[in-house]
Backbone as a chain_set.jsonl record, in Angstrom:
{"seq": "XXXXXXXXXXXXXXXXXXXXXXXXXXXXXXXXXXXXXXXXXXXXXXXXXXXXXXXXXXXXXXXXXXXXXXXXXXXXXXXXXXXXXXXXXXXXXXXXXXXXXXXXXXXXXXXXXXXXXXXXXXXXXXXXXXXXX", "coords": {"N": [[0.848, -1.188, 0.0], [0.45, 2.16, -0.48], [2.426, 4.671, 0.714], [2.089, 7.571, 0.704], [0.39, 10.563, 1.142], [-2.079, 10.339, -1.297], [-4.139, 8.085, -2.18], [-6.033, 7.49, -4.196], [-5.985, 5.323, -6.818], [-6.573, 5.967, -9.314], [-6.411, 8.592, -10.194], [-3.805, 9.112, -8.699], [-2.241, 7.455, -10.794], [-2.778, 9.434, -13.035], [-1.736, 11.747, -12.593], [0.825, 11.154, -12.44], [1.198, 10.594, -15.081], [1.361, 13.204, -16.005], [3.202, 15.272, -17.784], [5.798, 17.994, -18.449], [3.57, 21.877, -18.304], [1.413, 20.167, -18.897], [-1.859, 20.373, -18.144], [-3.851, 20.483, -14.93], [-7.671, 19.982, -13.573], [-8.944, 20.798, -10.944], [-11.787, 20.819, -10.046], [-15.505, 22.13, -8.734], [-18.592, 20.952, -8.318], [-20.355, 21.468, -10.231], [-19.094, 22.574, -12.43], [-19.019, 22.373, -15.652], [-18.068, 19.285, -17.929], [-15.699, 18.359, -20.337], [-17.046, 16.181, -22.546], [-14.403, 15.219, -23.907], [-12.444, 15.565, -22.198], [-10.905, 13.554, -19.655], [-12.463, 12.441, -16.92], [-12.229, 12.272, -13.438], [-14.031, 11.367, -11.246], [-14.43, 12.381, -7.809], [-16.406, 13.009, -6.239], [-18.718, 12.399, -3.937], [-21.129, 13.748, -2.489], [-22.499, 17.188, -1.75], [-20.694, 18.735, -0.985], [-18.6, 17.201, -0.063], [-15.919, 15.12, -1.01], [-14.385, 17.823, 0.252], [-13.194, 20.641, -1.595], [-10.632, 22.522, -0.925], [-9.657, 20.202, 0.248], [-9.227, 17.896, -1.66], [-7.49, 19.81, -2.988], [-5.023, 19.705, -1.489], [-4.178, 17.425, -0.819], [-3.154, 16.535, -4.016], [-1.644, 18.89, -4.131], [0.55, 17.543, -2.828], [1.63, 15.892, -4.102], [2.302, 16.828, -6.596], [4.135, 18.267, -8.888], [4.12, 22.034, -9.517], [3.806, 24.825, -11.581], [1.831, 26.802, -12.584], [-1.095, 28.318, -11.977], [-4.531, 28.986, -12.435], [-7.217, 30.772, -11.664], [-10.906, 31.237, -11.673], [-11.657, 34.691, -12.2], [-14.176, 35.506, -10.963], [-14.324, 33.628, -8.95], [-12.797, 35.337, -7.1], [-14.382, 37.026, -6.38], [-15.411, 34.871, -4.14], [-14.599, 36.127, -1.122], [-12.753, 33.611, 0.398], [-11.338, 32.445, -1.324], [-8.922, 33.798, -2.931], [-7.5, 33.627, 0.056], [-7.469, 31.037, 0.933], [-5.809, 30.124, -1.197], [-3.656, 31.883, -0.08], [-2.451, 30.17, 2.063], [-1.817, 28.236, 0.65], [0.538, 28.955, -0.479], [3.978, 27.863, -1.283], [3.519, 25.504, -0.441], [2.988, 24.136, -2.624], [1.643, 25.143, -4.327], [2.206, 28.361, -6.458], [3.7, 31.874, -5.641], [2.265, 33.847, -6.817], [-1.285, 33.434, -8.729], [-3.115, 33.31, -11.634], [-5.44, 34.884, -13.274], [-8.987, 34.644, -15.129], [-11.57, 35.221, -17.024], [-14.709, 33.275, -16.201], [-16.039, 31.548, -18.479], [-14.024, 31.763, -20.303], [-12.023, 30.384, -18.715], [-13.256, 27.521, -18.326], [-13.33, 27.068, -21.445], [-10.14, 26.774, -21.454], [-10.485, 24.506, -19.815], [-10.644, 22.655, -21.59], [-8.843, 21.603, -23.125], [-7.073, 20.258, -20.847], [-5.298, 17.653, -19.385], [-6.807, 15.932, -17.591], [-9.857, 16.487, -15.194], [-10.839, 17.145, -12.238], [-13.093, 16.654, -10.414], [-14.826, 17.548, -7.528], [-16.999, 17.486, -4.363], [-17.819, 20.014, -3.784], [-19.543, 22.99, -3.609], [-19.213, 25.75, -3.859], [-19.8, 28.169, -5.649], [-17.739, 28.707, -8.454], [-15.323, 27.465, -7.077], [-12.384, 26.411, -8.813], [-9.575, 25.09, -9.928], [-7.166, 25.987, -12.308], [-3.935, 23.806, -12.629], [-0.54, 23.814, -14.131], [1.366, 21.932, -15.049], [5.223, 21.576, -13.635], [8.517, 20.889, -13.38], [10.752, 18.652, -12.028], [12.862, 19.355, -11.872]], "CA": [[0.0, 0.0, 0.0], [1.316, 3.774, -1.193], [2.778, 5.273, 2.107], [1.879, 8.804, 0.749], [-1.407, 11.132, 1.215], [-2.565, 10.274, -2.336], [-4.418, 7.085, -2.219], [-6.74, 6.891, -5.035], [-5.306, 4.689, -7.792], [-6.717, 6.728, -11.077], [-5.887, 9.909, -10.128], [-2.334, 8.48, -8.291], [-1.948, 7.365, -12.333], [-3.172, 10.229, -14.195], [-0.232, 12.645, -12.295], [2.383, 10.371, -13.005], [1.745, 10.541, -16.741], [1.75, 14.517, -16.437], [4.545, 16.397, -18.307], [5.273, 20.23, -18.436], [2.759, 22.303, -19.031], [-0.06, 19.776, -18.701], [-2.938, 20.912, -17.083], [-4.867, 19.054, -14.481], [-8.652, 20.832, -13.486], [-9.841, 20.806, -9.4], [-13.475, 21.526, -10.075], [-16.702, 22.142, -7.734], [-19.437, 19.761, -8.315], [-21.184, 22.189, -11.25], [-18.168, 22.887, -13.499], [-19.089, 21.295, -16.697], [-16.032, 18.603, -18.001], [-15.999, 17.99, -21.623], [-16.847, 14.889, -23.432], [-12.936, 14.754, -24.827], [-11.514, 15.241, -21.132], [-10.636, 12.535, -18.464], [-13.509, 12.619, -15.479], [-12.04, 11.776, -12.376], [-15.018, 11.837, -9.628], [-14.471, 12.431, -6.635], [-17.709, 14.006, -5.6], [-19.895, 11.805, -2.726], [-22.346, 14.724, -2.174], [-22.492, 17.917, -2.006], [-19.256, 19.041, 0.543], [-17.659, 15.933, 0.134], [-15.073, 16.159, -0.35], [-14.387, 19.433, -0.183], [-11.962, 21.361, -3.187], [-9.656, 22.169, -0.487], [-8.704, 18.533, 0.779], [-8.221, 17.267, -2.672], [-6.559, 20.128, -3.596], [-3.9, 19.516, -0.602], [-3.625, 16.253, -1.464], [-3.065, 16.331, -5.083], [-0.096, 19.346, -4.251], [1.982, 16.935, -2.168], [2.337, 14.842, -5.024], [2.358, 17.487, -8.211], [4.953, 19.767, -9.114], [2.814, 23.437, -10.242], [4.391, 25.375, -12.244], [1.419, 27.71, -12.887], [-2.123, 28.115, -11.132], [-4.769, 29.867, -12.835], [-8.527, 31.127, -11.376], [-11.401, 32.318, -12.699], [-11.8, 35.916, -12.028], [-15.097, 35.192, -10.391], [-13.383, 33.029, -8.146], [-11.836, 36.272, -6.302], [-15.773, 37.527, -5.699], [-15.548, 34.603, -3.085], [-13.882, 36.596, -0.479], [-12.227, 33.077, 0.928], [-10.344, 32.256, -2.214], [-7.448, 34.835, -1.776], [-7.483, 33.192, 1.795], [-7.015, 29.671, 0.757], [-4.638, 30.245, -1.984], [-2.833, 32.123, 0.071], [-2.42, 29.807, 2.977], [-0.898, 27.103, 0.069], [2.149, 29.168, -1.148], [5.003, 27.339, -0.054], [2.69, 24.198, 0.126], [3.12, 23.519, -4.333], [1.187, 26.689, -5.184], [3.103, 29.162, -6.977], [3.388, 33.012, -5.483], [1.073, 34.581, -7.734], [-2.107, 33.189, -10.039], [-3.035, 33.974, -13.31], [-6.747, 34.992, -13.5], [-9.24, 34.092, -16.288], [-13.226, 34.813, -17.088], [-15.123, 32.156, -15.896], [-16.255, 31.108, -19.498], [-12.397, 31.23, -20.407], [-11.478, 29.03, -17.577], [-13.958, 26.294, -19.371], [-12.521, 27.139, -22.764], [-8.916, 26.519, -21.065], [-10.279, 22.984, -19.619], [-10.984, 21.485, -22.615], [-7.312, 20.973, -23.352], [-6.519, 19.759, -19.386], [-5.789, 16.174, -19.055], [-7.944, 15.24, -16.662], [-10.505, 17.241, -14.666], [-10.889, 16.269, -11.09], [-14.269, 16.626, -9.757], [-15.042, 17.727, -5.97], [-18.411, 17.687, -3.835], [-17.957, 21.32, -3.29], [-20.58, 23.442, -3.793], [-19.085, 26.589, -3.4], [-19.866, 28.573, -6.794], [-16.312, 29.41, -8.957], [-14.202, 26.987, -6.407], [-12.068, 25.655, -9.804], [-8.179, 26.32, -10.323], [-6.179, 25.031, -13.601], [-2.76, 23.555, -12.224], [-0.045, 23.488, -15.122], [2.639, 20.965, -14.239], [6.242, 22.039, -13.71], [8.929, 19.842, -13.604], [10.734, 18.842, -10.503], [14.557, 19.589, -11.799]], "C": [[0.89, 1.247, 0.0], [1.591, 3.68, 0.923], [2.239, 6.699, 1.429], [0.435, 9.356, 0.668], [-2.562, 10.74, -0.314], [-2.843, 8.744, -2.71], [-5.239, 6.424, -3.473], [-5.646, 6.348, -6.379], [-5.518, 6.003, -9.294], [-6.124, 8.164, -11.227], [-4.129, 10.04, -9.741], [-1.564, 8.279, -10.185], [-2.022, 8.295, -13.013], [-2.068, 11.899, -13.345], [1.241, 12.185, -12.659], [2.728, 11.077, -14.266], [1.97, 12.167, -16.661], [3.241, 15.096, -17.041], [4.336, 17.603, -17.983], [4.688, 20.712, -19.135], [1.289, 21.743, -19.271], [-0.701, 20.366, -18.024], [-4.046, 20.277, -16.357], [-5.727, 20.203, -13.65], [-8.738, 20.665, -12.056], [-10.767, 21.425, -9.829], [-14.341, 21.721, -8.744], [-17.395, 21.123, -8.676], [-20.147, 20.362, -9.477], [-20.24, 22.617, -12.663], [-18.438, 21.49, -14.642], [-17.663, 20.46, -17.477], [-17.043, 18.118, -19.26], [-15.881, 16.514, -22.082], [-15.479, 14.559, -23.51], [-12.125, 14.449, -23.544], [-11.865, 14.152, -20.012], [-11.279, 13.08, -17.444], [-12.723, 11.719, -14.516], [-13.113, 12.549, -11.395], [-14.525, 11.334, -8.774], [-15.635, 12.209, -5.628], [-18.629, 12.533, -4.656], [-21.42, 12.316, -2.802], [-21.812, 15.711, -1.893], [-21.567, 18.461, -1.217], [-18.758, 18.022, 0.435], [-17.318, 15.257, -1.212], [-14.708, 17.037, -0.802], [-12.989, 19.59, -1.142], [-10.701, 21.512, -2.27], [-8.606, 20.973, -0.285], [-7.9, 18.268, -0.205], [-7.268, 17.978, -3.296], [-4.921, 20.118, -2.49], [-3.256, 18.237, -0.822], [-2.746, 15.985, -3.136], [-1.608, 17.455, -5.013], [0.901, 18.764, -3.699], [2.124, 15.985, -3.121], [2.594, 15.262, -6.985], [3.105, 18.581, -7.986], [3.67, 20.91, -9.891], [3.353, 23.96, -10.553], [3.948, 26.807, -12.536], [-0.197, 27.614, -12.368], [-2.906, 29.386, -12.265], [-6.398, 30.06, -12.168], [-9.353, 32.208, -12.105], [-11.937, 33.611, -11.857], [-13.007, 35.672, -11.192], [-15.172, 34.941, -9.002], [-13.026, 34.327, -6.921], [-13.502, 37.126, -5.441], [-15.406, 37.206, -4.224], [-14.936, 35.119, -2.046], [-12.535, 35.52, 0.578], [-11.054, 32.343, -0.148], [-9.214, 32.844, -2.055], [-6.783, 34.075, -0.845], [-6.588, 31.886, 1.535], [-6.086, 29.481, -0.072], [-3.372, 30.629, -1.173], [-1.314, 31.223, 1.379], [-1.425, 28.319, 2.284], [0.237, 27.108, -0.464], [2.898, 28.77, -0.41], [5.054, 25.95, -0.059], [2.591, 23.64, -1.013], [2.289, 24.604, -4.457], [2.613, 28.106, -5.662], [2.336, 30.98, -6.02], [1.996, 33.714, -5.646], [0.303, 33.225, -8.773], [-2.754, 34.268, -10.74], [-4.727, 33.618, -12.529], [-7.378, 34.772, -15.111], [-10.82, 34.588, -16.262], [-13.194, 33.381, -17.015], [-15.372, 31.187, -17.559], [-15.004, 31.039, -19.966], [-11.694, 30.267, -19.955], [-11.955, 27.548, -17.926], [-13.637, 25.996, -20.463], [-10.9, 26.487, -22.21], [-9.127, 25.106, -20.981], [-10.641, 22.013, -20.708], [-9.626, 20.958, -23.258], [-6.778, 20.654, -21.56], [-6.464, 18.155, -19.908], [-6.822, 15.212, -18.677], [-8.681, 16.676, -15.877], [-11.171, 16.224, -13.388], [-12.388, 16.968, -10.067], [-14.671, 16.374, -7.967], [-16.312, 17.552, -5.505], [-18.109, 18.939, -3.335], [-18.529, 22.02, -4.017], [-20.443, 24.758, -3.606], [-18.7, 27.369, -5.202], [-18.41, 29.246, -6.977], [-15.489, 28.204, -8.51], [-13.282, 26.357, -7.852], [-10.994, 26.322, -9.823], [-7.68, 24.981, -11.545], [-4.792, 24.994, -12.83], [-2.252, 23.281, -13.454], [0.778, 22.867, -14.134], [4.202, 21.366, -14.65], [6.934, 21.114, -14.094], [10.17, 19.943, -12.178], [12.532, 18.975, -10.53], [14.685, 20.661, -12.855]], "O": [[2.014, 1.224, 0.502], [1.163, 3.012, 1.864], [1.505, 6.982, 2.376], [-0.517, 8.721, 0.214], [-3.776, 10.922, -0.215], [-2.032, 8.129, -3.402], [-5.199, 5.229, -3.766], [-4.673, 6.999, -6.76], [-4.686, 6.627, -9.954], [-5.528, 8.67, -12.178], [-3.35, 10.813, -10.298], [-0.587, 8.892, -10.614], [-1.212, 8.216, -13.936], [-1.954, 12.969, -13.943], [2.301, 12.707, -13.005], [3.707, 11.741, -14.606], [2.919, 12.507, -17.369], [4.247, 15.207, -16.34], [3.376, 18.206, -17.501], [4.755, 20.511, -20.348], [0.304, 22.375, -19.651], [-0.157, 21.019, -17.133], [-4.977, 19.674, -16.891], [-5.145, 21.146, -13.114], [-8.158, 19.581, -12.103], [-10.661, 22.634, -10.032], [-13.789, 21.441, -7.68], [-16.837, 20.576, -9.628], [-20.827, 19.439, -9.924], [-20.74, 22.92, -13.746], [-18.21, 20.283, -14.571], [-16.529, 20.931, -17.556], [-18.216, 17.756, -19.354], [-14.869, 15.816, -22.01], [-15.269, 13.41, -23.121], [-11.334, 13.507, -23.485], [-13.006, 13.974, -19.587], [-10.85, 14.128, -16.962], [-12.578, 10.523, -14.77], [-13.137, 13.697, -10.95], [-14.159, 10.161, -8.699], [-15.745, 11.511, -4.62], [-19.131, 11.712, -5.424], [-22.465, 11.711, -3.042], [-20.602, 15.611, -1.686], [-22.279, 18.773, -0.263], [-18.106, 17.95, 1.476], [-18.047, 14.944, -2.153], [-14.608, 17.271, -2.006], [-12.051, 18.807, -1.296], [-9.715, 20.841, -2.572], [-7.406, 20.818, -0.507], [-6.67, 18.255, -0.217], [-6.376, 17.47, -3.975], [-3.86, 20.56, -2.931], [-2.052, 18.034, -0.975], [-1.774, 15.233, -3.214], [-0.597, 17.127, -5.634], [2.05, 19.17, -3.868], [2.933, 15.106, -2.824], [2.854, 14.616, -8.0], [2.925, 19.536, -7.23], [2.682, 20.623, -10.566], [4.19, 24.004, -9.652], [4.699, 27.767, -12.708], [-0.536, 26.432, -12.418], [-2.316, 30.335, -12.78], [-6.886, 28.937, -12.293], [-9.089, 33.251, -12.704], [-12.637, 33.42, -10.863], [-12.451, 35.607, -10.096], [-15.741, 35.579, -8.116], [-13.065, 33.951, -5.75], [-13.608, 37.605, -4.312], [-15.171, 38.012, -3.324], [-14.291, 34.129, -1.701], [-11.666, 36.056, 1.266], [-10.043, 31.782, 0.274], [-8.461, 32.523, -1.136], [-5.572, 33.871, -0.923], [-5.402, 31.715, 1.817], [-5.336, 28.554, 0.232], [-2.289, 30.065, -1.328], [-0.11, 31.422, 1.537], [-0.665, 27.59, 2.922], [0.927, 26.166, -0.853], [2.897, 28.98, 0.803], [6.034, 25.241, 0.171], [2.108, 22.512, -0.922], [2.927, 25.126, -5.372], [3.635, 28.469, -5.081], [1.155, 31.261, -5.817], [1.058, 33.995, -4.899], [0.925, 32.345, -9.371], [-2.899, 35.481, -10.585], [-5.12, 32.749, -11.751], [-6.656, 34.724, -16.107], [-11.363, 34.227, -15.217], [-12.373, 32.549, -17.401], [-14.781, 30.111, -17.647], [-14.743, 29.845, -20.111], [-10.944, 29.484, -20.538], [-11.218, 26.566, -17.837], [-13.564, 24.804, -20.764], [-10.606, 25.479, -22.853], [-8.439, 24.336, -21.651], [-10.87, 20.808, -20.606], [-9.551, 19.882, -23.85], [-5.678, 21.176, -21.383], [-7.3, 17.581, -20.605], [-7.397, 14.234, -19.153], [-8.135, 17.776, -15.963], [-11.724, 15.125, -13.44], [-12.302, 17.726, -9.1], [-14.76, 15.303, -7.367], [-17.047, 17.411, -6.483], [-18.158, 18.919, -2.105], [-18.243, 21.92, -5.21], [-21.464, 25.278, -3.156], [-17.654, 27.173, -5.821], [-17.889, 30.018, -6.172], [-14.836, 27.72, -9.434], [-13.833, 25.263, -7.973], [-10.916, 27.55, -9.779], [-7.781, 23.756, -11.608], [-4.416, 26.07, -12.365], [-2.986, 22.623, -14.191], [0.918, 23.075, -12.929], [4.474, 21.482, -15.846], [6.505, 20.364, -14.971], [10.413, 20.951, -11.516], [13.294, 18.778, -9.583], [15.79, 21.131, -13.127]]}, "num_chains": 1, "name": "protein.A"}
C-alpha cells in the first residue's frame, strides 16, 4: 500500500503521466467537463469532499508550475485566503486569473478534470505541471 497522502489509484496514475505544461482541473461539483476530457469523480455529495482537501492532497504529489482562477473566483472573499495559505505548500506566489467562461474554454485541453463535492460557486483552479529539476 502507497505510504503517501494520495491514495486513489486513477488519479495516483493520471499525475504520473503529467509532463510540463499539462494541465490538471480541481473543479466544484457544477463545473461542466468535456466529453474529450478525463472525469475523475471524486464528488460523494455535495461538501464531500471538499476542493480544499483534494486540492492539498493532489499538491503533495504534483509539481505546479502555474495556477490559474477564474476571475469570479476572487468575488468569493475566501479564495485569496485559501490560496494564500498554500504558497510554499506547491502553489506558486502569484495566479493567473481568467473569465469564468475562459477558464472552461482553457479545460478542454486539461488532461484530466478532477471533480469535488464542493458546492461553493467558482471553487475551480487550472494547475499546469512544472517539472521537478
Amino acid at each position: 500500500m502507497k505510504k503517501t497522502l494520495l491514495l486513489n489509484a486513477e488519479l495516483s496514475y493520471c499525475l504520473a503521466g503529467l509532463g510540463h505544461g499539462d494541465m490538471l482541473v480541481i473543479a466544484d461539483a457544477g463545473l461542466p467537463i468535456p466529453a474529450q476530457v478525463k472525469r475523475i469523480d471524486l464528488a460523494l455529495s455535495l461538501g464531500i469532499p471538499r476542493f480544499h482537501e483534494v486540492l492539498n492532497v493532489i499538491l503533495s504529489e504534483m509539481e505546479v508550475e502555474r495556477a490559474i482562477l477564474a476571475q469570479e473566483a476572487l468575488i468569493n472573499t475566501a479564495a485569496p485566503a485559501w490560496y494564500q495559505s498554500l504558497i510554499g505548500k506547491g502553489l506558486p506566489a502569484q495566479f493567473e486569473t481568467t473569465s469564468h467562461e475562459n477558464f472552461k474554454i482553457l479545460s478542454q485541453q486539461a488532461k484530466a478534470i478532477v471533480r469535488t463535492g464542493e458546492a461553493t460557486p467558482y471553487t475551480n483552479i487550472i494547475l499546469c505541471a512544472g517539472v521537478c529539476f
